[in-house]
N, C-alpha and C positions, 0 to 999 in steps of 0.2 A: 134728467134721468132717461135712461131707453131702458130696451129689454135686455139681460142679461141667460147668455147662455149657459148652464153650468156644465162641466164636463163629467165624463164619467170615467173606472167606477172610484167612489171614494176614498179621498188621501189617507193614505195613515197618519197617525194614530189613531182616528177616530173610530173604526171598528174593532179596532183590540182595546187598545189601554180607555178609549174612549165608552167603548160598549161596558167592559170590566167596571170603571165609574160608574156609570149612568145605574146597573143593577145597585151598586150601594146608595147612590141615591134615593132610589125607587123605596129601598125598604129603610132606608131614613123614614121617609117622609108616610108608608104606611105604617111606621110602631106608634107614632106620633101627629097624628096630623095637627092638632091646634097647636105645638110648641112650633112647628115651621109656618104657622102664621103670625105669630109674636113678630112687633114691629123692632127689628133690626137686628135677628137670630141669625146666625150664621151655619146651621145646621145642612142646608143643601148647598153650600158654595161648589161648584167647580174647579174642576186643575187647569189655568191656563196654560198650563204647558203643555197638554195636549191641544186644546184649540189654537194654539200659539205656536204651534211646532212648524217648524221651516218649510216641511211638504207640504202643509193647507196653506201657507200665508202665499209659497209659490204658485199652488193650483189656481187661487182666487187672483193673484196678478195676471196671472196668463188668461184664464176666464174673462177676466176685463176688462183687459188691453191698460194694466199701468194705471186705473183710472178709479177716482175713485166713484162707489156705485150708486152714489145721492148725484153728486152734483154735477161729476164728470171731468173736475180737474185733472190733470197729469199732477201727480203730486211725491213720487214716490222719489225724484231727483232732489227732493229737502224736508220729504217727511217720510219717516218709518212705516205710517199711517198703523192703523187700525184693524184686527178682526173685529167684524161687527156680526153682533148676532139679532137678526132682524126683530125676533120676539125677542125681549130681553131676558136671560137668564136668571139674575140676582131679585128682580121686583120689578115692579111695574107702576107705571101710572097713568090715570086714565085724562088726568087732565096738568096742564104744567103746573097748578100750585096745587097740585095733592103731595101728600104726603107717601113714600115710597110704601108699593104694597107687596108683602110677600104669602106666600111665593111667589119669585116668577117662573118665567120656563123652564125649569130646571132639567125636565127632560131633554127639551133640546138644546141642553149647552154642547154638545158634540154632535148634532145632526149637520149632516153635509148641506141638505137643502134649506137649514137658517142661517148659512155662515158668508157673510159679504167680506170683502176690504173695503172701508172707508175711511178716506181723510181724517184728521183729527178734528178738526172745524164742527166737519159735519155730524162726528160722532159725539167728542165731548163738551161742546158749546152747545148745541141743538139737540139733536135727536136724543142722547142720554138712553134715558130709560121710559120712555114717554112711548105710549103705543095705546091709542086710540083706537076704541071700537063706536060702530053707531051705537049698537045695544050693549052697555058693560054689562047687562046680568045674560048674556051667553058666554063670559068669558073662561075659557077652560084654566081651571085650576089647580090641579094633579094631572097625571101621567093618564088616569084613567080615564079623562074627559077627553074627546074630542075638540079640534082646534077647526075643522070641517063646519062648524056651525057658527063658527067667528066672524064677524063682518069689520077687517079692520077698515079703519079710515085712510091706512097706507098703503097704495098699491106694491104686493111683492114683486121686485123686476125679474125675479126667474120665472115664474109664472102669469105675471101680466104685463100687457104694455101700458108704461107709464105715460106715450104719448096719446092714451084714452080720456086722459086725466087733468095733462100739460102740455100748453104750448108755448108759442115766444113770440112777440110783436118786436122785431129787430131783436136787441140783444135781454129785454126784460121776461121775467116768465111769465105765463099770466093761467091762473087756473079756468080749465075746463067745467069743473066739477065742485063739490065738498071735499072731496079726495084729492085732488091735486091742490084746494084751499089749502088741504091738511099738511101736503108735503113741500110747500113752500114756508108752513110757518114751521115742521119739525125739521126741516133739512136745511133750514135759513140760505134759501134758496137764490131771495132776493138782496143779501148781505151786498155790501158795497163793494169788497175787496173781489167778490166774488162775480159781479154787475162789468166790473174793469174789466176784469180778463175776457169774460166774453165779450164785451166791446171791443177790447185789444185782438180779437181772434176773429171777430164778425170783420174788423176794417183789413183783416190780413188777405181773408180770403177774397174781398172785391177787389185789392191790389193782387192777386194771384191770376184772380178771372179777368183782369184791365192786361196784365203783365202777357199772358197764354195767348190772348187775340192778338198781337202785334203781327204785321206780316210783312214779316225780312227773305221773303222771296225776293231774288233782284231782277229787275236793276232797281235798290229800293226806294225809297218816296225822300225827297232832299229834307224832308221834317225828319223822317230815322237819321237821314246819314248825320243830320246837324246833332242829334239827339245823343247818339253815339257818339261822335266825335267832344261833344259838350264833357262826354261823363268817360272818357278815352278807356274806350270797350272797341274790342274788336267786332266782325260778325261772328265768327265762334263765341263769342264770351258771350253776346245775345243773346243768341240761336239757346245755349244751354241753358242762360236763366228762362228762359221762356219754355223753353223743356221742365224745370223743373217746377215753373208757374203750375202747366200745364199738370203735372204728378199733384202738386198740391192740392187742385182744384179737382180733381178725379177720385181722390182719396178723402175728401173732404166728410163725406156724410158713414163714410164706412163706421162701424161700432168700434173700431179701433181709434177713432180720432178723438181729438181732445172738443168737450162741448158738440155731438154728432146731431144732438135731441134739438137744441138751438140749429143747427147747420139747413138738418131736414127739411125744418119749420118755415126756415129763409128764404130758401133757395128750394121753390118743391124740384124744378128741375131735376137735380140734385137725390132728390127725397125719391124721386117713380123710377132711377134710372137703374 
């Protein structure tokens, strides 16, 4: 995870058709409030078609550079992925084996500042509807409560850094805190398939920075020329892969790359530059 910047000002539909909702919402939930705690009432659901609409799912890729906002895959070349709504909307749980509690956020099913892209992984195998507080008994439960007195156990990446929380010993994650405990067991952080890739990305980038130093200034060293000649490259064809070593290794730790939180951690070089 890193920080995530959101853009502004917010996509539509969320202040039209989105706002229009949320008031009937609102007065769902005050004609009635104990039938919108009945376990599995459907009286505050939301319209995914507004949080699901093309303009927010665009804003949010472009926000995050393609990525998704747990774990930091590129994932968008084989997955649709996900709007995630960081509190959950439909209910809640405070622990993985409770039972779903409602309500949940239902006011912020259309706020701009709870709405991520995330993977499918990370959304529907892990994170779900799980949203952890230190204290459950501050947890705001209507529209009228305050969420400002919440202590969740997940750090938000629009407003916090998750590298407070998380760091990486080579390509594993390893928590900082209870908080970053939190977000390796909700974001399944440490999944295996997921362990690969950032190994597969951690060994690219030392071939990128081995590739970037080579120095094919001439008259060159008879180990290049043999080198060269071995893998029948010219010195243009070098020169460029070593140009483009060198882009690899420059863009490595930006917020746009894929795994940046792992990259920073690695290579502080990298991280202060």
């Amino acid at each position: 995870m890193i920080r995530i910047r959101k853009s502004q000002p917010t996509p539509a539909p969320l202040p039209t058709s989105g706002a229009r909702h949320l008031k009937k919402l609102k007065e769902t939930q005050e004609a009635d409030p104990p039938a919108c705690e009945v376990a599995g009432n459907t009286l505050l659901e939301s319209r995914d078609g507004i949080y699901n609409d093309a303009r927010v799912k665009e804003r949010l890729r472009a926000d995050q550079h393609d990525k998704c906002c747990y774990c930091e895959s590129y994932f968008s070349s084989t997955s649709y992925g996900d709007v995630e709504h960081f509190r959950p909307k439909g209910g809640y749980q405070q622990d993985t084996t409770d039972a779903l509690h409602k309500p949940g956020y239902y006011w912020l099913a259309y706020a701009w500042s709870n709405l991520y892209f995330a993977c499918q992984l990370c959304n529907q195998r892990f994170k779900g509807n799980y949203f952890p507080l230190a204290n459950p008994a501050s947890r705001a439960r209507t529209h009228a409560d305050s969420i400002a007195v919440e202590q969740p156990l997940l750090p938000d990446p629009a407003t916090e850094d998750p590298a407070s929380h998380l760091t990486f010993v080579e390509d594993a994650v390893q928590a900082l805190d209870a908080r970053g405990a939190s977000c390796i067991v909700v974001f399944g952080l440490d999944r295996p398939e997921l362990l690969k890739r950032r190994q597969e990305r951690l060994k690219s980038l030392k071939q990128a920075r081995f590739m970037a130093s080579l120095d094919l200034s001439k008259p060159l060293a008879p180990a290049i020329t043999d080198f060269l000649q071995e893998l029948k490259l010219s010195t243009a064809d070098a020169a460029a892969m070593v140009t483009e070593a060198q882009r690899i290794w420059d863009e490595a730790a930006l917020d746009s790359a894929e795994f940046a939180g792992m990259t920073r951690a690695y290579f502080q070089r990298l991280a202060n530059s």
